[in-house]
Every structure is written in C-alpha cells, then in structure tokens.
C-alpha positions, 0 to 999 in steps of 0.5 A: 510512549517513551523517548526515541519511539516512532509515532504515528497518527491518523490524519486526513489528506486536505480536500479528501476523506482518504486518510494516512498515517503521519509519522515522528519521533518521541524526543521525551519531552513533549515534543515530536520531530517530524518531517511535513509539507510547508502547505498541507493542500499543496503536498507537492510544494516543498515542506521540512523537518520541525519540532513541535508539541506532542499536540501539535503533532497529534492535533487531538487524535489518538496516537500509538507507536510503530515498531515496523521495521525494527529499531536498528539504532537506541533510542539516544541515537534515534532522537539524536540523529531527528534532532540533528536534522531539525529544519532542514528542507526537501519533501516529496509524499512519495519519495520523502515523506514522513514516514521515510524520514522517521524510518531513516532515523530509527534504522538508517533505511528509507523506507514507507510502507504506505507508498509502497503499498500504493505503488505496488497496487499500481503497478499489479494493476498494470501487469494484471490487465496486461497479462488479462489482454494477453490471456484472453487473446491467446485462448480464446475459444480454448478458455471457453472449452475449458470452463464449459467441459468442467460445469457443463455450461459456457461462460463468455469472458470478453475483454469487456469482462476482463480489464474491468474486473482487473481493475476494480479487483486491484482497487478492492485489494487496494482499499483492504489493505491501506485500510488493514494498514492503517489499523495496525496490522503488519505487512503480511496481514495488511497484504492478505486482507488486499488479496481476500478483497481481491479475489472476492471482487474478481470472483463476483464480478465473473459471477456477474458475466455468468448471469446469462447462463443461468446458475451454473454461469454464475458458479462457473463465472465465480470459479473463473474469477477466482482463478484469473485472480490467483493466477494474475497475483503470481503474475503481478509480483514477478512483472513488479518485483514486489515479494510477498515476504515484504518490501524490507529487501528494498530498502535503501541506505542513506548516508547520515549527513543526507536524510530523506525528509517529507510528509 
C-alpha cells in the first residue's frame, strides 16, 4: 500500500448478509479519506467526506488496492484533491457514494461500478421480460413449430415460463457477477461470470418446462432457454445502452471544486 492508492474493503451493508466493497484513499500515513453515510442503517440520510485511521477504515478486514479505472492523476495529486474535500457533506449510495468519490479523486471521473452493475441488471431485467412478452406473443404457434421440427417433440413455453425464468435468470447473473466483482476480478471477467450464471439459470429453468415431454422436452427446453438467453443479452445492451466493453464511456467529468461524495 502506498500514498495516493485507491483502497478497497469488504464491508457488509446493516441489516443484510449482502456485502460490497468500501472505498478510499491512501494518504500514506496511516489514515484513509473516504467518503460514507452519517448512519450506516440509514444509508439514504445524508453522510460526508472523513480522515480516519487505516483501521478505522478497514475495522479488521483484510483490505487490497484498485487500479480500475486507471489513475489519470500521481499520487501527490490523488491525496491532494481527498484532502481538499475532507469534511464536506452530501452522500447518495447510488449517485455519490464512495466508490464515486475515490474514482473522482484518482481520474476526475465519477464513476462506481458496483452501482453500475446493479442498475444494469436492472434494467436488463426489465427489457429482457418485456422483450419475452413480446416474443411469446407475436410467435406463438410458430415458436412451437420451430422448437418441435428440430427435436421432434413439442415444448409449450407460456408467459408463465417466460417472465419467470427472465427474472430469476437476470437475478442468477446478477448475484455472479457482484460476487466475481467483489473478488476482484475485472469488468469483462465479472460480466461473463453474470452471463454464464444466466444462461445456465434460463436453460434449466426451460429444461423444467420440458418435463412433460419427456427427455427429449428436457433437452428441447434447455436449448430454448439458452437461446432466449442469448438472444435477450443482445436485446437487454441495446434497450439499456450498457456496451459489453464496460461502463468507462459513461463516465462523467466533475469540475474539481464539486466532488461527488458518498458511501
């Protein structure tokens, strides 16, 4: 660890067995600046930027250091610009929050990934469903055609099937790749663990569907699932304008003198 370095620690949000990561910066002699909530079980009422020990900050859990995204600015300048800001108020978990704040500090651009992970799932999930009611009305017969002429049995795939599965498969993807997140792995990496999970969850779920029909239904049901999979992830990143490349082209610049603060 060393001074201007961005830190990150494993804490668990109150009340819940969900855990995130908490953001600061190294100001090199034992303490951290980082920005939280006044009341940890009332993220949503307010909070600041503070200096406080190394182990205040880390509270006895093991801690390692970010390079995503990279550094725009030294190091000096990274704990100048945290500095420079201790004590100010204004916090928001989802548009200010730590992890915003250290972000800004090291590259000027306000960015959390954790949210962004979040809120993109969220809003896959909404185009997925909507695109699977869309999908299911439209073809109806003709999907079950399809599906029969290849493996020669009939799997019914009805919008109780289809907005389900959507959902629980999104929340699979979801839970993957906060968790490949949270171990450090980077964006693409973290993203592929979520669409594995996904596709996986789709795929047994139709398999389920199929049971009636024996197991060529099975089969026919997993190849269903996978593929409304598949073909709802191209779906999803157009309707939310997420790219699979990362959020970093989303990022905003924040003027120096106006930091987010958060979490």
């Amino acid at each position: 660890m060393a001074r201007g370095d961005r830190l990150e620690v494993e804490q668990r949000i109150a009340g819940s067995t969900v855990t995130y990561m908490h953001h600061g910066i190294d100001v090199g002699d034992g303490t951290v600046v980082h920005a939280r909530p006044d009341d940890f079980h009332n993220p949503f009422g307010g909070g600041r930027v503070v200096r406080t020990s190394r182990d205040e900050f880390t509270a006895g859990r093991p801690e390692r250091v970010t390079t995503d995204p990279p550094a725009t600015f030294p190091p000096e300048e990274i704990v100048a610009r945290a500095l420079a800001h201790v004590g100010r108020q204004g916090y928001s978990p989802l548009v200010d929050n730590c992890e915003h704040f250290a972000t800004w500090c090291a590259t000027g651009m306000r960015e959390s990934r954790q949210v962004g992970i979040v809120m993109a799932r969220v809003a896959a999930a909404a185009a997925r469903t909507a695109a699977a009611v869309s999908a299911r009305v439209a073809a109806g017969a003709a999907e079950r055609v399809a599906v029969r002429a290849a493996l020669g049995t009939t799997v019914r795939v009805g919008l109780r099937t289809l907005v389900p599965a959507a959902i629980v498969a999104e929340a699979a993807a979801l839970a993957a790749e906060w968790t490949a997140h949270q171990r450090g792995a980077n964006p693409q990496s973290s993203r592929n663990a979520g669409e594995v999970a996904g596709l996986t969850t789709a795929a047994a779920a139709f398999a389920l569907a199929g049971v009636p029909a024996g197991p060529a239904g099975v089969l026919a049901g997993s190849i269903a699932g996978a593929a409304m999979w598949v073909a709802g992830s191209a779906t999803a990143a157009a309707a939310t304008g997420v790219a699979r490349g990362g959020f970093s082209r989303n990022r905003k610049a924040i003027p120096h003198s106006t930091p987010p603060a958060g979490r």
